[in-house]
N, C-alpha and C positions, 0 to 999 in steps of 0.2 A: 135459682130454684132447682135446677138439675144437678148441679154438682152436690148443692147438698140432700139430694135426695136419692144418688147415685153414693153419696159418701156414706149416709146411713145404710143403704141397702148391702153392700158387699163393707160394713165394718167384721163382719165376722159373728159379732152377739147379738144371740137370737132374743135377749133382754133385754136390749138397748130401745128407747122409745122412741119414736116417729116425733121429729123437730118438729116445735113448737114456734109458732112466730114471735119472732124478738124485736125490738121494735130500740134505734138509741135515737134520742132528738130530732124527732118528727120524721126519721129515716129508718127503711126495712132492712136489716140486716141479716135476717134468715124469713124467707116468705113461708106462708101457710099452704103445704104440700097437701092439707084435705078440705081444701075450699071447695066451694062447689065447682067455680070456673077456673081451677087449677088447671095447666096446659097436660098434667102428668093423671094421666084418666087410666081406667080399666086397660084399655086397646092401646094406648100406648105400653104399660107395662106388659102386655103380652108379646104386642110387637119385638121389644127387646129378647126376646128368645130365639128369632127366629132359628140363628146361626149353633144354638148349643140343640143339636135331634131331642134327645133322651127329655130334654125338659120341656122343651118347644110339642114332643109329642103327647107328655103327661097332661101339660096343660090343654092344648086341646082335646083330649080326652074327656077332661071332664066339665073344662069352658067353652068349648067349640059349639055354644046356642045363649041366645039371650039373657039365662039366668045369669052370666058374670056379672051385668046390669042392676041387680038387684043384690049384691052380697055391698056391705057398708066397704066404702074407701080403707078403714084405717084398719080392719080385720083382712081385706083383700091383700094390705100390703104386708101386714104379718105374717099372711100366709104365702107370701112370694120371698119373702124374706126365708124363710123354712124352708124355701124351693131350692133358693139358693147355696144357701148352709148343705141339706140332703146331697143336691146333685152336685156340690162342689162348683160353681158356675163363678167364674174371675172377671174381672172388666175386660181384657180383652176379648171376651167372646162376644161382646156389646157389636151390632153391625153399625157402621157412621152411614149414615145417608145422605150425599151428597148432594147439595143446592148447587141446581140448574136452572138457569138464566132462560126465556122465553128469547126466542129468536123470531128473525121473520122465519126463517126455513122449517122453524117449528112449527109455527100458529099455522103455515102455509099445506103443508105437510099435515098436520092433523085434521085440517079441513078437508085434505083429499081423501084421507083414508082413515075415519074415525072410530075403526073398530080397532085400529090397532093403541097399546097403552103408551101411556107415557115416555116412558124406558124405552119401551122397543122403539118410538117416532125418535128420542133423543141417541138410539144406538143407528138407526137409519142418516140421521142428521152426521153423525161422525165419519160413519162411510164414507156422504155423499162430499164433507170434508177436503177426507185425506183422497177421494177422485181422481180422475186425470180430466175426467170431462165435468169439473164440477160448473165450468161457466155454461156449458151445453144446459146443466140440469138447473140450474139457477133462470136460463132464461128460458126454459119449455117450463117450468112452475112461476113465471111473468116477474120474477123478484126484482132483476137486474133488467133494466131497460138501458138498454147500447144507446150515446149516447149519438145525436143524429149531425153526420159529415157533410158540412158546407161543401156542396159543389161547388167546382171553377170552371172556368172554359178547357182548360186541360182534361176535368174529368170527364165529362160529354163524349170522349171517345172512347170507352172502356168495352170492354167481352163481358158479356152475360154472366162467364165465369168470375169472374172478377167484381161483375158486382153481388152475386148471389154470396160470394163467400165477404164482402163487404158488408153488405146489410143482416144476413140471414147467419144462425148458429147450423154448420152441415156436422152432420153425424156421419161417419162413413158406416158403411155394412160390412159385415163380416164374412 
């Protein structure tokens, strides 16, 4: 559905008609890009602007409120199409947005601090990563539970020091 709808958009002719669904033996070989619950909506075709200013700022100009809502699909994309043609706009200025996996450190992590988005919880998560003290910060947010050492008779004699750094994650200060 997106390639052919990405392949219509940047063909270059502003003549060319908005694919029609083709249908060979009981199988869809071009889907209907102006269905109702098509995945390719309003907000998504603005979205793809973000990265080109000049277009990304026209269209908010005069779509940045609820009426984009209300203009029909197949004229909305006509006229995105003419945006495109106008401002000169190529497939590479398309941004990819990359799918990111839910982690425990995420879900953990946006629990503690839910005003922060997405992005930034998944740009904190990389930091805490590439760490030095990333097993420190893993077990002060309870994720990694150290698993627990059979004592012997040999250990019963140990220094406080030795067991503090045994059982417990020490941070030094700086």
């Amino acid at each position: 559905m997106y390639k052919t709808f990405y392949s219509w958009l940047y063909d270059g002719n502003i003549k060319s008609e908005i694919p029609k669904p083709k249908m060979k033996e009981d199988k869809v070989i071009v889907p209907d890009i102006l269905k109702y619950n098509s995945p390719i909506n309003h907000t998504f075709v603005v979205k793809l602007f973000l990265k080109n200013g000049s277009l990304n700022h026209y269209l908010d100009q005069y779509f940045n409120n609820i009426g984009l809502r209300y203009l029909e699909k197949e004229d909305f994309f006509k006229f995105v199409k003419k945006c495109v043609i106008d401002f000169k706009v190529n497939r590479k200025s398309i941004p990819y947005f990359k799918f990111k996996r839910e982690t425990k450190i995420f879900n953990e992590l946006k629990k503690k601090v839910p005003l922060l988005k997405n992005d930034d919880v998944y740009l904190l998560c990389d930091i805490i990563e590439k760490s030095d003290e990333k097993e420190a910060i893993y077990n002060s947010l309870g994720l990694e539970k150290p698993s627990k050492k059979k004592i012997t008779k040999k250990d019963k004699n140990i220094t406080s020091t030795e067991f503090l750094e045994n059982n417990f994650s020490i941070i030094e200060s700086m």
